[in-house]
C-alpha positions in Angstrom: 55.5 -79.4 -81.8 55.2 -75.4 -83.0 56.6 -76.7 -86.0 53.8 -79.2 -87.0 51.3 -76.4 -85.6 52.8 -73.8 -88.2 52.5 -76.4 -90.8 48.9 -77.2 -89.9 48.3 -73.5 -90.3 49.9 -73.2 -93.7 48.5 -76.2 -95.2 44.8 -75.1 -94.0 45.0 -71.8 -95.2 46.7 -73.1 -98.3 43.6 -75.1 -98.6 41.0 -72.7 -97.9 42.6 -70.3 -100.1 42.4 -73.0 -103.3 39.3 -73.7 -102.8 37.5 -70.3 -103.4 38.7 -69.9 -107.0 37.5 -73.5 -107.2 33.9 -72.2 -106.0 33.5 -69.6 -108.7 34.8 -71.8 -111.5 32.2 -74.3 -110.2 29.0 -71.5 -110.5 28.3 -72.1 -106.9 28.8 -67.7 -106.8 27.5 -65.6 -108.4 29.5 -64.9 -111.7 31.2 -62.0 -112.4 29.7 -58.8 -114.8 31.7 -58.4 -117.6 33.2 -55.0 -117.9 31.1 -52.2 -119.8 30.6 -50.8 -123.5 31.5 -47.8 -123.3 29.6 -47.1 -127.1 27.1 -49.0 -125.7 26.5 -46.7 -122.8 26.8 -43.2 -125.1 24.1 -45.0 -127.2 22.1 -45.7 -124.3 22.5 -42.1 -123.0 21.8 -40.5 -126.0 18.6 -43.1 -126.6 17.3 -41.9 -123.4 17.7 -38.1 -124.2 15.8 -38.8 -127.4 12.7 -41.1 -125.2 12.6 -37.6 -122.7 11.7 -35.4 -125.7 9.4 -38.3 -127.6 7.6 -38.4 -124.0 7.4 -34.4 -123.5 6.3 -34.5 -127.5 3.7 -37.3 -126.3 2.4 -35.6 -123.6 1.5 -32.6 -125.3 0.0 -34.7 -127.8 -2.1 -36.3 -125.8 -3.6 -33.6 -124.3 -4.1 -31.9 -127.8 -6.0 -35.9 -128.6 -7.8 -35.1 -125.1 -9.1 -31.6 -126.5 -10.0 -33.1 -129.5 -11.8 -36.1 -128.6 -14.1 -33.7 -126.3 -14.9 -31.5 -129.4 -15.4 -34.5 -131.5 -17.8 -35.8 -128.9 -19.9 -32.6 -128.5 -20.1 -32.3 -132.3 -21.7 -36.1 -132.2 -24.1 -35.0 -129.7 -24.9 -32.0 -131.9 -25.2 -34.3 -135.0 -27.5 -36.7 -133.4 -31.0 -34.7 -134.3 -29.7 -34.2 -137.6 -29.2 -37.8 -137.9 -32.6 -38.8 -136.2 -34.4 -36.3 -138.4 -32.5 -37.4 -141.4 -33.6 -40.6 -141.1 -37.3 -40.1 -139.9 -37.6 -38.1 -143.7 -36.0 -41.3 -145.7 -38.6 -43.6 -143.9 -41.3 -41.4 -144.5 -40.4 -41.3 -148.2 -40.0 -44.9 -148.5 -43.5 -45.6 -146.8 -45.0 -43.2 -149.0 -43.4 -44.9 -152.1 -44.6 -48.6 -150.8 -48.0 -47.1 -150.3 -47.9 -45.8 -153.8 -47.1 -48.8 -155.0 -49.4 -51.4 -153.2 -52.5 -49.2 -154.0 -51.5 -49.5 -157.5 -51.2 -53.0 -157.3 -54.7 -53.3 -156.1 -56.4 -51.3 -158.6 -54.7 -54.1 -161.1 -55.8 -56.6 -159.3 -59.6 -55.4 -159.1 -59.1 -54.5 -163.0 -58.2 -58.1 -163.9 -60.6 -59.8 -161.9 -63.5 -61.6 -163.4 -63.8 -62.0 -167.2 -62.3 -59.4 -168.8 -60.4 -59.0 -172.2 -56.9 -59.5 -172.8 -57.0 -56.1 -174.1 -58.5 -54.7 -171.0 -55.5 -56.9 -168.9 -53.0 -55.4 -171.1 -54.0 -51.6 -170.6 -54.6 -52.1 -166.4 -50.9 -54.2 -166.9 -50.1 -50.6 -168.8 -51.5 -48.6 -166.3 -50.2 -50.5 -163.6 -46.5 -50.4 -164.3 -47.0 -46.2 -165.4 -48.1 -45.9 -161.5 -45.1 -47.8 -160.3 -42.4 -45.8 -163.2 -44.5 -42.5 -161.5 -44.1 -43.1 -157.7 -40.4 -44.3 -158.5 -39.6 -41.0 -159.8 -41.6 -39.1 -157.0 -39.1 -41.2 -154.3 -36.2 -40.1 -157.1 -36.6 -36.5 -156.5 -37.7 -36.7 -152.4 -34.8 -38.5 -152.0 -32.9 -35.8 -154.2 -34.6 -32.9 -152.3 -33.5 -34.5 -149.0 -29.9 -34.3 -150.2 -27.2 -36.6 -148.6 -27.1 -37.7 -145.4 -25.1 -35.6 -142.4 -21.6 -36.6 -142.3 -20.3 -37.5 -139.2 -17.1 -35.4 -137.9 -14.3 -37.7 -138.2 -12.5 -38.9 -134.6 -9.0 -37.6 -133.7 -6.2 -40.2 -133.7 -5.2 -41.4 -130.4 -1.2 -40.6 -130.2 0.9 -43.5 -129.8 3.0 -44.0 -126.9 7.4 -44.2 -127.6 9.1 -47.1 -126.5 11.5 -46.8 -123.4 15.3 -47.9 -124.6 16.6 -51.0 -123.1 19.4 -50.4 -121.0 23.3 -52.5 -122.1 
């Protein structure tokens, strides 16, 4: 009887000891990591030294962006009565102009009214389009006294962020 008790115990541990090789052919573990690149890890290392100094490089940079964009923003609120002024004098010259102009217009149309001669048409038609040539050129040289328009400061370029290296 110890004999068929030892054999019991040889063929069950026999069996048990198949049968885990079986489970990891079988994907019911997890599967094993295959060993390491070792050029792959230099490369990774040496990746990640370069990201530490593109992220000290990106910090100062964006502080240096920070600095700048509050400049840039106090030189926009400096600009805006220039702006505002600016463009109060352009539509001030323009109504003027349009005034000019339909006040001309009406003195034609009260000098071609009724009967008059075609020669008397012609010369308020003359005198008509020298008025409008006239307040053109007066709107010419306000516009050209006013000189161009205040440039606006140009915004600072926001600094781009590096990309982290994927770890192999």
């Amino acid at each position: 009887m110890k004999k068929a008790v030892l054999v019991a115990t040889i063929v069950v541990s026999l069996l048990t000891a198949t049968s885990a090789p079986a489970l990891a052919i079988d994907g019911e573990s997890s599967p094993s990591v295959a060993p390491r690149d070792r050029a792959a890890i230099a490369s990774f290392k040496q990746a990640m030294t370069s990201f530490k100094a593109d992220m000290e490089t990106f910090d100062q940079a964006r502080g240096d962006y920070r600095t700048q964009s509050a400049a840039h923003k106090e030189a926009m609120e400096s600009l805006k009565p220039a702006l505002t002024a600016y463009a109060a004098a352009k539509k001030q010259i323009g109504q003027t102009f349009a005034s000019t102009v339909r006040a001309a217009r009406s003195t034609y149309l009260s000098a071609i009214e009724g009967e008059v001669s075609a020669e008397q048409k012609l010369a308020a038609k003359a005198e008509f389009e020298q008025a409008k040539s006239d307040a053109l050129a007066i709107r010419n040289a306000a516009n050209a006294d006013l000189g161009p328009a205040p440039v606006k400061p140009t915004a600072p370029v926001k600094p781009t962020k590096p990309t982290k290296p994927v770890r192999p």
